[in-house]
LOMAR-870716 format. One record per atom (N, C-alpha, C, O, CB): atom name; x negated, y negated, z; residue number from 1. Coordinates in steps of 0.1 Angstrom, whole numbers, plus 5000, padded with zeros to 4 digits. Glycine has a CB too. Example, Ala and Ser with C-alpha at 12.3 -4.5 7.8 and 13.67 -1.06 7.14 Angstrom:
2
ATOM / N / 4868 / 5057 / 5078 / 1;
ATOM / CA / 4877 / 5045 / 5078 / 1;
ATOM / C / 4868 / 5033 / 5078 / 1;
ATOM / O / 4858 / 5033 / 5085 / 1;
ATOM / CB / 4887 / 5045 / 5090 / 1;
ATOM / N / 4872 / 5022 / 5071 / 2;
ATOM / CA / 4863 / 5011 / 5071 / 2;
ATOM / C / 4871 / 5000 / 5079 / 2;
ATOM / O / 4866 / 4989 / 5080 / 2;
ATOM / CB / 4859 / 5006 / 5057 / 2;
% end
This chain:
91
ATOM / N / 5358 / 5498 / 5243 / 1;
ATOM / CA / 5356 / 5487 / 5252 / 1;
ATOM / C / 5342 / 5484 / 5255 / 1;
ATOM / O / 5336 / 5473 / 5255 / 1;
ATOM / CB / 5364 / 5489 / 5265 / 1;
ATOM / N / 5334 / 5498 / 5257 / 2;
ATOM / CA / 5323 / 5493 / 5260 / 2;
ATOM / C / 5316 / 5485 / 5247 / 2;
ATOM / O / 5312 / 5473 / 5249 / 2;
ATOM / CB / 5315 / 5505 / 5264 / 2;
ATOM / N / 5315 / 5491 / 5235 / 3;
ATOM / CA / 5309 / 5485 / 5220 / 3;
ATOM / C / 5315 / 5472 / 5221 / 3;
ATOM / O / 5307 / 5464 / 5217 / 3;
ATOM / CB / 5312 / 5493 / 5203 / 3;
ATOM / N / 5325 / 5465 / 5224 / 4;
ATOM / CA / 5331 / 5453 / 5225 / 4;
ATOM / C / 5323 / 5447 / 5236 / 4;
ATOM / O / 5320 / 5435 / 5236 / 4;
ATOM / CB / 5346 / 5455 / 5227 / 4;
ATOM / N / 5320 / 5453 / 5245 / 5;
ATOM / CA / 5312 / 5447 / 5260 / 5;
ATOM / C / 5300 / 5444 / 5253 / 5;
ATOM / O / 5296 / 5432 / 5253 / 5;
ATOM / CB / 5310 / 5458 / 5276 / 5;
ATOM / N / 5292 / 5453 / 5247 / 6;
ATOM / CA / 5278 / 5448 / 5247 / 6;
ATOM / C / 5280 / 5441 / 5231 / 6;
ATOM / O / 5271 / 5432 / 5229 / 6;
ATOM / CB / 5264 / 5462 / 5251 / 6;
ATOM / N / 5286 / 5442 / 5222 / 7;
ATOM / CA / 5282 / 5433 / 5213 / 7;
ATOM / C / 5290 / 5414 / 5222 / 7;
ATOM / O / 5286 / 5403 / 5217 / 7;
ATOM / CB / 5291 / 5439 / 5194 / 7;
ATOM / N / 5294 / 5413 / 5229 / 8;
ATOM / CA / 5299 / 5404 / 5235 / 8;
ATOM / C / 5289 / 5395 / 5240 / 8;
ATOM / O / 5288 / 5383 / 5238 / 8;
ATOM / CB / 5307 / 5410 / 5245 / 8;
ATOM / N / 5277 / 5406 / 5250 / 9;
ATOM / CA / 5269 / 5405 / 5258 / 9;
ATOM / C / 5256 / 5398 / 5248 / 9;
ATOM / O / 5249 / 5389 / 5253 / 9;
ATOM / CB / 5268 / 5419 / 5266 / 9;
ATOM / N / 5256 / 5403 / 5234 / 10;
ATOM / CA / 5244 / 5404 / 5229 / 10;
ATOM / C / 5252 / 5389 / 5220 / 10;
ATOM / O / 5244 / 5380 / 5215 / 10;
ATOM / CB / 5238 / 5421 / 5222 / 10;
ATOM / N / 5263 / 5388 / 5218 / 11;
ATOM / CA / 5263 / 5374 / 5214 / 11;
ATOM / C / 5264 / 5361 / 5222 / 11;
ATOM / O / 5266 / 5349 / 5218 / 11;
ATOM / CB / 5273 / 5373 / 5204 / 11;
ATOM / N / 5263 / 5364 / 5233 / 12;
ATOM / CA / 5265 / 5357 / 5249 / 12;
ATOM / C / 5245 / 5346 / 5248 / 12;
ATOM / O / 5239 / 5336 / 5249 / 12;
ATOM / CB / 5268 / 5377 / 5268 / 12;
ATOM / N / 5243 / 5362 / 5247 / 13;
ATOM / CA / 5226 / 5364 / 5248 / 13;
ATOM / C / 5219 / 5354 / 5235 / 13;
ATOM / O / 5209 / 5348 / 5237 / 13;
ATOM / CB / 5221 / 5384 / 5244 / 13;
ATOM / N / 5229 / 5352 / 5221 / 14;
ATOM / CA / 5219 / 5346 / 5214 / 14;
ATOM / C / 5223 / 5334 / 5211 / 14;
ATOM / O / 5216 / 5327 / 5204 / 14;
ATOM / CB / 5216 / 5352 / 5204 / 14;
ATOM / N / 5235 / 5329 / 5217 / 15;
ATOM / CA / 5242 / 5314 / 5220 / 15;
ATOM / C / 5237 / 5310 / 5232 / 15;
ATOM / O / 5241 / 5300 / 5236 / 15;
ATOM / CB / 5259 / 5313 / 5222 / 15;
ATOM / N / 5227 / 5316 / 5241 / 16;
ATOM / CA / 5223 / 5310 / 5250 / 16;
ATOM / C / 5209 / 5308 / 5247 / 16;
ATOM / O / 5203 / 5299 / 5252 / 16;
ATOM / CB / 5225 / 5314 / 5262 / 16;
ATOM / N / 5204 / 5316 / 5237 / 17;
ATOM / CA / 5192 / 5317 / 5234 / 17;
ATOM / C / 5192 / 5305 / 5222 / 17;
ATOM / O / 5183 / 5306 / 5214 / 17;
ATOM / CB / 5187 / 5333 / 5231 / 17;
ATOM / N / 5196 / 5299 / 5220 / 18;
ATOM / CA / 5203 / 5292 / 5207 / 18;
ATOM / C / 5202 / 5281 / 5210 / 18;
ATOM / O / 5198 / 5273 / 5202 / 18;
ATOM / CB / 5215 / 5294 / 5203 / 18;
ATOM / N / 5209 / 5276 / 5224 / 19;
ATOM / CA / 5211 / 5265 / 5234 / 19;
ATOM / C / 5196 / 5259 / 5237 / 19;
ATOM / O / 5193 / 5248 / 5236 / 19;
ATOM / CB / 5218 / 5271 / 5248 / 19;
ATOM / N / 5189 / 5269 / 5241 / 20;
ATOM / CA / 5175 / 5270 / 5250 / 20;
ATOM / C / 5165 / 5267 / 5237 / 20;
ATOM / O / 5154 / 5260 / 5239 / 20;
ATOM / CB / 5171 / 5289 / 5258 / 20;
ATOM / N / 5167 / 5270 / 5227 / 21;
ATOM / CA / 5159 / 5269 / 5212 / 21;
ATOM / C / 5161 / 5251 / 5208 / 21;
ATOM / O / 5151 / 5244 / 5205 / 21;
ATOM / CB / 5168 / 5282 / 5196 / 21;
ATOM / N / 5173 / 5247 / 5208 / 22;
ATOM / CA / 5181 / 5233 / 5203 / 22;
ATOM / C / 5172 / 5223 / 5209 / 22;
ATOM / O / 5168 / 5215 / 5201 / 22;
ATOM / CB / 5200 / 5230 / 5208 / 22;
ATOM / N / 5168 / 5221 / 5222 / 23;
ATOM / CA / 5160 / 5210 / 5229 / 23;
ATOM / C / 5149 / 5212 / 5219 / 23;
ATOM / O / 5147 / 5202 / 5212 / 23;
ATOM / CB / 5157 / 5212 / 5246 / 23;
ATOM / N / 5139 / 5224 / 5216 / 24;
ATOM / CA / 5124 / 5223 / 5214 / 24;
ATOM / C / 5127 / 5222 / 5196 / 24;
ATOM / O / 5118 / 5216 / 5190 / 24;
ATOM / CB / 5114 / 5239 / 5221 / 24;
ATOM / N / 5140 / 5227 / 5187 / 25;
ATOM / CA / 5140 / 5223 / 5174 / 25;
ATOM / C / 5146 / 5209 / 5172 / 25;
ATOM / O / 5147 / 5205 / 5161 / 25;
ATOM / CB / 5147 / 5234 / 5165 / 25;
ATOM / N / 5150 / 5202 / 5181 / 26;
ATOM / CA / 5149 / 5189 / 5174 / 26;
ATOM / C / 5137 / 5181 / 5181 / 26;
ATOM / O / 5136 / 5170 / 5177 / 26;
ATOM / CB / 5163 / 5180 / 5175 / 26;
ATOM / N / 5126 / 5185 / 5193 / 27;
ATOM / CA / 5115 / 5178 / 5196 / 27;
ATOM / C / 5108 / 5177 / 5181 / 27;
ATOM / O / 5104 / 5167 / 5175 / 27;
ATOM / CB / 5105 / 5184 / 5208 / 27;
ATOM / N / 5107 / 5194 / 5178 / 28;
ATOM / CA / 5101 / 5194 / 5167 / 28;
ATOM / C / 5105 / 5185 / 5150 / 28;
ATOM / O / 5097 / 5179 / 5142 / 28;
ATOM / CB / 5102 / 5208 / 5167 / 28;
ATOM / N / 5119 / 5185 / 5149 / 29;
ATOM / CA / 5124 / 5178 / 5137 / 29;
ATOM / C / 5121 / 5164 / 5140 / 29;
ATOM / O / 5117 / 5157 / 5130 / 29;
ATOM / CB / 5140 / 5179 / 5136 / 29;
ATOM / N / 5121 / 5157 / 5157 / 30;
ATOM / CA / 5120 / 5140 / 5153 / 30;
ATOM / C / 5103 / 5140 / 5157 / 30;
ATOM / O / 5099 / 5129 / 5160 / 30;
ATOM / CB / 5133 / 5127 / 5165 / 30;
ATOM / N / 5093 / 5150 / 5159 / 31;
ATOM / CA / 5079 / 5146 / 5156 / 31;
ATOM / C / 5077 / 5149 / 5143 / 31;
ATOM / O / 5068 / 5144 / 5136 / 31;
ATOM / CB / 5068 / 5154 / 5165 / 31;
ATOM / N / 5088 / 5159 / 5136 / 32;
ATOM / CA / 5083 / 5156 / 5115 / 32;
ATOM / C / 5087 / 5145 / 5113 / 32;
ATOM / O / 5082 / 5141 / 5102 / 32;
ATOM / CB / 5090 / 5166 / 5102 / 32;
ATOM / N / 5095 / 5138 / 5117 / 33;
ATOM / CA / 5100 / 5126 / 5110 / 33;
ATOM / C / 5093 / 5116 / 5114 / 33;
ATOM / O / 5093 / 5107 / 5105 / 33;
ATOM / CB / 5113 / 5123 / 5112 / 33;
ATOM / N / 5083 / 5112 / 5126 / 34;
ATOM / CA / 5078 / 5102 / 5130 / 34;
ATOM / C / 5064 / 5105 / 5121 / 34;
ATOM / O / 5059 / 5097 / 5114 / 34;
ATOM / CB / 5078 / 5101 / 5147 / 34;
ATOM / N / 5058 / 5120 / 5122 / 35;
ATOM / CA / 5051 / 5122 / 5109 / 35;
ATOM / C / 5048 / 5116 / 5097 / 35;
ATOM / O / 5038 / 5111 / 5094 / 35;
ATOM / CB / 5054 / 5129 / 5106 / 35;
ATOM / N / 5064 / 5116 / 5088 / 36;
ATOM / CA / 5062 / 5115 / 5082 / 36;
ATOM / C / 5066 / 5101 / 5080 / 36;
ATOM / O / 5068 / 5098 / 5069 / 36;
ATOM / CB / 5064 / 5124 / 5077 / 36;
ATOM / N / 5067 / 5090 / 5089 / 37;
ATOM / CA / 5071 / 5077 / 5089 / 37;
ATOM / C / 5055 / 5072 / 5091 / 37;
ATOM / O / 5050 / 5061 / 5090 / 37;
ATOM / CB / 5084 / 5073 / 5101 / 37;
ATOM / N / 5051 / 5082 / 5095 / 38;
ATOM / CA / 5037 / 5075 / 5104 / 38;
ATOM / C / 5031 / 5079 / 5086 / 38;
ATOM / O / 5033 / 5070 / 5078 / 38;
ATOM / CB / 5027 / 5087 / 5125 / 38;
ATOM / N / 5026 / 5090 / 5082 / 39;
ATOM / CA / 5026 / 5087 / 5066 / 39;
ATOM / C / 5028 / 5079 / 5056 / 39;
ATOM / O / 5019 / 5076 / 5048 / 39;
ATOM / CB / 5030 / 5092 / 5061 / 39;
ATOM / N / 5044 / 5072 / 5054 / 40;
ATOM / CA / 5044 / 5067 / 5047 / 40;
ATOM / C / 5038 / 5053 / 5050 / 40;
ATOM / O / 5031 / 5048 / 5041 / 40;
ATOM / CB / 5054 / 5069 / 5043 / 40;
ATOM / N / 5040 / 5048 / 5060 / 41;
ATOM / CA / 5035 / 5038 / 5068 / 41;
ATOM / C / 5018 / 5031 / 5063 / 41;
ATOM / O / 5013 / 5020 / 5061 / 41;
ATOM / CB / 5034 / 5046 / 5084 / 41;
ATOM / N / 5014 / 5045 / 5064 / 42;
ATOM / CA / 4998 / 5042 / 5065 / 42;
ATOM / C / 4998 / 5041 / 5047 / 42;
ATOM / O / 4992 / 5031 / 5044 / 42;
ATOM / CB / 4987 / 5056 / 5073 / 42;
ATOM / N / 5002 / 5050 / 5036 / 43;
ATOM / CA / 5001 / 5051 / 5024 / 43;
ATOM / C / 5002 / 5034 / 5019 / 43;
ATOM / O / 4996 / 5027 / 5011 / 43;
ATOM / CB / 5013 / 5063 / 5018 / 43;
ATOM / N / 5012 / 5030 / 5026 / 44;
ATOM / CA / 5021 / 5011 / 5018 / 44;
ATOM / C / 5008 / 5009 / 5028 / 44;
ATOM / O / 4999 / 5009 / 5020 / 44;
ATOM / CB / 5046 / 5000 / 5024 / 44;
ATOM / N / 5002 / 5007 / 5041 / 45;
ATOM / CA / 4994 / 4997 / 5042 / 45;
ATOM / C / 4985 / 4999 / 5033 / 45;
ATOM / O / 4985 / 4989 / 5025 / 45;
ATOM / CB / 4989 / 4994 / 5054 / 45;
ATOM / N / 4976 / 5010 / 5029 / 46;
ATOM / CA / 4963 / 5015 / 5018 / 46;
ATOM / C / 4965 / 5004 / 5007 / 46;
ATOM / O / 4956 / 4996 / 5004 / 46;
ATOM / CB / 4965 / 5033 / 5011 / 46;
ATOM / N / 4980 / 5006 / 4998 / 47;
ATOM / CA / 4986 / 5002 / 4987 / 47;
ATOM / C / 4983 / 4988 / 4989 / 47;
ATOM / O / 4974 / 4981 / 4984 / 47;
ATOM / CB / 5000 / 5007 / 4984 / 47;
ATOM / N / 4992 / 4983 / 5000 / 48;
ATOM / CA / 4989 / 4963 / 5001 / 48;
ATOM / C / 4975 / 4963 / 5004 / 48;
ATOM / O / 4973 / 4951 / 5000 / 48;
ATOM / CB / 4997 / 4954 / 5016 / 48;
ATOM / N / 4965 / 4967 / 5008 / 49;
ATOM / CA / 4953 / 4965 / 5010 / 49;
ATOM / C / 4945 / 4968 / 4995 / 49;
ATOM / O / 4937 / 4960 / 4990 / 49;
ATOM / CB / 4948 / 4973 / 5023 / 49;
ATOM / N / 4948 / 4977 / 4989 / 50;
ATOM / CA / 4942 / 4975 / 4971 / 50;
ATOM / C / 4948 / 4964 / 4966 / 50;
ATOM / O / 4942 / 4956 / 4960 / 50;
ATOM / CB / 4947 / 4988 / 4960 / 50;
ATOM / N / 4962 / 4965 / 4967 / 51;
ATOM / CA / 4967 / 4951 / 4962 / 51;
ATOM / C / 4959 / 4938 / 4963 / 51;
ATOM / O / 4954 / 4931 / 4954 / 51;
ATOM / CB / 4980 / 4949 / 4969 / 51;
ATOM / N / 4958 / 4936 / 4976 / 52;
ATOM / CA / 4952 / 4922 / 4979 / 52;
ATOM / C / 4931 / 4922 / 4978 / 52;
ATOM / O / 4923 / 4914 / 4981 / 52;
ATOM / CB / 4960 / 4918 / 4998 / 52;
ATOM / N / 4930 / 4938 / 4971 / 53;
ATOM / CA / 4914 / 4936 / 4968 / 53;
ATOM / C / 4916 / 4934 / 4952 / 53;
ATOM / O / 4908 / 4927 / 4946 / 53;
ATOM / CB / 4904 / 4950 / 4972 / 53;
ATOM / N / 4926 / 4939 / 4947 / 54;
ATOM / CA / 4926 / 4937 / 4929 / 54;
ATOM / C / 4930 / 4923 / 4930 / 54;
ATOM / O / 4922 / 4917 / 4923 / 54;
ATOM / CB / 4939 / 4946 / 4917 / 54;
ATOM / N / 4941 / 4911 / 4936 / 55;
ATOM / CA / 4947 / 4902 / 4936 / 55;
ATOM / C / 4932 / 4891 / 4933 / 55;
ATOM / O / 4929 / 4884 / 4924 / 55;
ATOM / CB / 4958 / 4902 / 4951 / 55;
ATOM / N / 4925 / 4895 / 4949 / 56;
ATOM / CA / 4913 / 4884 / 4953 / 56;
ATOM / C / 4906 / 4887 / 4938 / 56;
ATOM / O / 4903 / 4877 / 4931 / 56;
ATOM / CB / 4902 / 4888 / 4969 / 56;
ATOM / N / 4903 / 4900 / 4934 / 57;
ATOM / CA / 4893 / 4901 / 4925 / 57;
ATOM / C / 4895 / 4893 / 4911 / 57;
ATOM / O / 4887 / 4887 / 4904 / 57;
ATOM / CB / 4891 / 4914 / 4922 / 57;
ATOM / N / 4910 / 4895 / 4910 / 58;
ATOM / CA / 4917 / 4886 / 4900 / 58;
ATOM / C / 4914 / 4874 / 4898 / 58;
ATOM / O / 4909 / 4870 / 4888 / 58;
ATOM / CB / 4928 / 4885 / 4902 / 58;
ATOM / N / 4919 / 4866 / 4910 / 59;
ATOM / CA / 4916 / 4854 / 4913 / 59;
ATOM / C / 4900 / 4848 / 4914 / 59;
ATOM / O / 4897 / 4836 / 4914 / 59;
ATOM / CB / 4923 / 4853 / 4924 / 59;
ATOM / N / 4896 / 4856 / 4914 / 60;
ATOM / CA / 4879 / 4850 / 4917 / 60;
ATOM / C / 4874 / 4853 / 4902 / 60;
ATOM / O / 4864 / 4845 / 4900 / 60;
ATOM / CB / 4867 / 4861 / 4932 / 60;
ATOM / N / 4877 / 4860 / 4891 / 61;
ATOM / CA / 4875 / 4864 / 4876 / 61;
ATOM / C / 4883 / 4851 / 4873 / 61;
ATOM / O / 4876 / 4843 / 4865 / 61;
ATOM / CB / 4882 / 4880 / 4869 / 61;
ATOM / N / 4895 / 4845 / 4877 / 62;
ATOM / CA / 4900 / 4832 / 4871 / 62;
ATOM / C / 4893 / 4822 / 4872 / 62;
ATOM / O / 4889 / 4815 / 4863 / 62;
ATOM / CB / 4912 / 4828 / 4875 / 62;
ATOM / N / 4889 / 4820 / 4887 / 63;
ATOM / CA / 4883 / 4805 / 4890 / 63;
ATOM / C / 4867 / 4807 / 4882 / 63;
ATOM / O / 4863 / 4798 / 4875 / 63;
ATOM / CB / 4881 / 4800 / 4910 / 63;
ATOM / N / 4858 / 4823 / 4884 / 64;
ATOM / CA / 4849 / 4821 / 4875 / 64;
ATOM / C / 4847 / 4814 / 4861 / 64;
ATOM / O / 4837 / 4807 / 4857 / 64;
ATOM / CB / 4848 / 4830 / 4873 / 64;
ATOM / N / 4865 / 4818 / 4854 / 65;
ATOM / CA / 4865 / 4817 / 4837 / 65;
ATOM / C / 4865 / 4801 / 4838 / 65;
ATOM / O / 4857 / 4795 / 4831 / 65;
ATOM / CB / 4880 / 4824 / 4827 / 65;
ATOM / N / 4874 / 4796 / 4847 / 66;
ATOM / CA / 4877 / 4781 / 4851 / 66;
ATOM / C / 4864 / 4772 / 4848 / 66;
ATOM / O / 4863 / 4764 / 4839 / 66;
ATOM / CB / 4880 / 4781 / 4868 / 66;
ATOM / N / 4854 / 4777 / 4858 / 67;
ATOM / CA / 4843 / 4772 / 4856 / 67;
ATOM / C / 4834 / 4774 / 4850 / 67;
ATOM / O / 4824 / 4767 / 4852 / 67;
ATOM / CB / 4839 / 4772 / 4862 / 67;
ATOM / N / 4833 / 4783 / 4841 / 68;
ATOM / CA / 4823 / 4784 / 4829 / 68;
ATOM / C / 4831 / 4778 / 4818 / 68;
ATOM / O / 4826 / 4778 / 4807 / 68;
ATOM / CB / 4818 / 4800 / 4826 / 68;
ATOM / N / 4843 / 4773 / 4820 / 69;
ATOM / CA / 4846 / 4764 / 4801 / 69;
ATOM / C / 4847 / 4751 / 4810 / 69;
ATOM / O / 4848 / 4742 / 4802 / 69;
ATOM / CB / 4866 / 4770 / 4787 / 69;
ATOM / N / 4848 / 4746 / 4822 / 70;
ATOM / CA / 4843 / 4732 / 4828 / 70;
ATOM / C / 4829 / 4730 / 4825 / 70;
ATOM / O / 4828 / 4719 / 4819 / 70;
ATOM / CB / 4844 / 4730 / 4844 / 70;
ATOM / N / 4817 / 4737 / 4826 / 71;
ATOM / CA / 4811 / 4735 / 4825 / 71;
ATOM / C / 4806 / 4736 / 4806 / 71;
ATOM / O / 4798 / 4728 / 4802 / 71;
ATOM / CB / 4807 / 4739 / 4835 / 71;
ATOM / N / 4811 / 4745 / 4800 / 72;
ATOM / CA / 4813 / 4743 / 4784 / 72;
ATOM / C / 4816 / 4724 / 4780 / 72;
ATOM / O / 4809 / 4715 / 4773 / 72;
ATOM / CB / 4830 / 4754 / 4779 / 72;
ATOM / N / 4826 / 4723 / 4787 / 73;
ATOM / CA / 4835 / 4711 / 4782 / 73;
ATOM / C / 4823 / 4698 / 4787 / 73;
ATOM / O / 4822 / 4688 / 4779 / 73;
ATOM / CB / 4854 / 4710 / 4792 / 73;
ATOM / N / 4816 / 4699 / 4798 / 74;
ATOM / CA / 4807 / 4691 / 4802 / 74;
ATOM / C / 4794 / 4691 / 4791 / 74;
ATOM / O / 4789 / 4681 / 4787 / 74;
ATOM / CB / 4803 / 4695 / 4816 / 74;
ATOM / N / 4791 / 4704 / 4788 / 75;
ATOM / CA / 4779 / 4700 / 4778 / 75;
ATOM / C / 4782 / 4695 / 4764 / 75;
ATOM / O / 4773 / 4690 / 4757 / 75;
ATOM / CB / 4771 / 4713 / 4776 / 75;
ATOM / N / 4797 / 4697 / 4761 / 76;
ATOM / CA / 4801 / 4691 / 4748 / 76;
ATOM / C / 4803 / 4676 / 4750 / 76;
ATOM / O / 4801 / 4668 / 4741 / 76;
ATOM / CB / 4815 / 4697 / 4743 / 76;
ATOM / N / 4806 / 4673 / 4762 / 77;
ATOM / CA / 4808 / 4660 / 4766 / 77;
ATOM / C / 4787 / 4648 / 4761 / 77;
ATOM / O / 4785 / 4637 / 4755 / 77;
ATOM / CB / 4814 / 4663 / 4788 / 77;
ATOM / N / 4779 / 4658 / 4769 / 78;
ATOM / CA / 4772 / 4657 / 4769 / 78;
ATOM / C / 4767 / 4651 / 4759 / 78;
ATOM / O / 4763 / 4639 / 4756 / 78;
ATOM / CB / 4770 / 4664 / 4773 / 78;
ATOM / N / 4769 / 4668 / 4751 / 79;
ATOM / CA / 4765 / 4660 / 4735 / 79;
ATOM / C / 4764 / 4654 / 4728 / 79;
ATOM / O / 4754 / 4651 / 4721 / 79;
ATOM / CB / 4764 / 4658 / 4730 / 79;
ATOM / N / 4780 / 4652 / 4728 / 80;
ATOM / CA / 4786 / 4639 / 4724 / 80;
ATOM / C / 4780 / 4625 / 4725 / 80;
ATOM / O / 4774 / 4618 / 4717 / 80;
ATOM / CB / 4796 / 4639 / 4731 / 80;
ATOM / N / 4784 / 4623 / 4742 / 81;
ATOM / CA / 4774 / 4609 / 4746 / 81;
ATOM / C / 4760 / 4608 / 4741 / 81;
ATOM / O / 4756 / 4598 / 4736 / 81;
ATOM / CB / 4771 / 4609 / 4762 / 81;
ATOM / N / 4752 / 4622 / 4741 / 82;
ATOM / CA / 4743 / 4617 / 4734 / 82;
ATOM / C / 4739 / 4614 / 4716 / 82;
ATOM / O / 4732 / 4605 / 4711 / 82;
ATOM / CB / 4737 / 4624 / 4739 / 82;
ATOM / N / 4745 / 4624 / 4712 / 83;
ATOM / CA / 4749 / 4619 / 4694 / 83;
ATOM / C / 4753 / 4604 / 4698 / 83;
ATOM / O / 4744 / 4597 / 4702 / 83;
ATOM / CB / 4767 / 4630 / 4684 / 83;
ATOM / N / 4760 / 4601 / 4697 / 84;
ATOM / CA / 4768 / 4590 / 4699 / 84;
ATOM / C / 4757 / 4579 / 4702 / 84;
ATOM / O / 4756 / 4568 / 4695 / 84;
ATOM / CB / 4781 / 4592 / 4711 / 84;
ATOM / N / 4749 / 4581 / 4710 / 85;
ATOM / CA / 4738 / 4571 / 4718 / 85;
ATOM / C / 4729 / 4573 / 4705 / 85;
ATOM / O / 4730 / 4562 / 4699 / 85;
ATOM / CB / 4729 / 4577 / 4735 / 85;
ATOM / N / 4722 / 4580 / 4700 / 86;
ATOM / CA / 4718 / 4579 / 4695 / 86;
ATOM / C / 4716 / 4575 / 4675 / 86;
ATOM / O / 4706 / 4573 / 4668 / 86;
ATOM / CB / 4717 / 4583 / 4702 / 86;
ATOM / N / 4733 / 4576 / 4672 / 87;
ATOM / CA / 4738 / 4568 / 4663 / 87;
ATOM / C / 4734 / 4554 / 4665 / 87;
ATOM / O / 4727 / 4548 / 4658 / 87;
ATOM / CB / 4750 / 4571 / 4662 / 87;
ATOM / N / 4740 / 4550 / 4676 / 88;
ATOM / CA / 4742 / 4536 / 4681 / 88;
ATOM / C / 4729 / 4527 / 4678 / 88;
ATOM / O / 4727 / 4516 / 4672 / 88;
ATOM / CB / 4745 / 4536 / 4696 / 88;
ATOM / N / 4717 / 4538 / 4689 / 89;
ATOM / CA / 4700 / 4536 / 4683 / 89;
ATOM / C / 4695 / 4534 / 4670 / 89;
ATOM / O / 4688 / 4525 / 4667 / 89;
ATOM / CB / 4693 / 4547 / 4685 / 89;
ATOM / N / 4702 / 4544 / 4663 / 90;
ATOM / CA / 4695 / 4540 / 4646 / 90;
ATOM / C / 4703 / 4532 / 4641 / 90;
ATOM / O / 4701 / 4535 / 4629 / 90;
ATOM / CB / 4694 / 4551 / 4635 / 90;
ATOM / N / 4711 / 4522 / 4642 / 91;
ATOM / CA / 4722 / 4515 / 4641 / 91;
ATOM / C / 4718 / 4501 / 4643 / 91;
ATOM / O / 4727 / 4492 / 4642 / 91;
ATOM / CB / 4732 / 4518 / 4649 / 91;
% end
């Protein structure tokens, strides 16, 4: 009876100690999880913020190309008008 009393006592002892542990292991489980939300969080803003520096950079290489064959197409124009004027001249 007694070995029945104290293993009793000593599993009494680690279901209460168990109880007393449960409050501070799930503070701990939902600050890993806000952790790791607070991580992923910050990683997707990093990502959308390269995104929208390659996007702009993109876009500013397009309107560049844009405008260097506007201005191609202007000096052919150019040329033109002028050949042309000056056919007309020796004409």
């Amino acid at each position: 009876m007694k070995y029945l009393d104290m293993i009793s006592r000593k599993l009494d002892h680690h279901e209460r100690t168990a109880e007393e542990q449960r409050p501070l292991w799930m503070e701990r489980e939902e600050k890993r999880q806000w952790e790791q939300t607070r991580r992923k969080l910050n990683l997707l803003r990093k990502f959308e913020e390269e995104w929208k520096t390659k996007e702009m950079l993109l876009l500013k290489e397009t309107v560049e190309d844009v405008n260097r064959e506007a201005g191609i197409e202007e000096q052919l124009h150019r040329s033109k008008e002028s050949q042309a004027g000056r056919v007309n001249f020796h004409l």
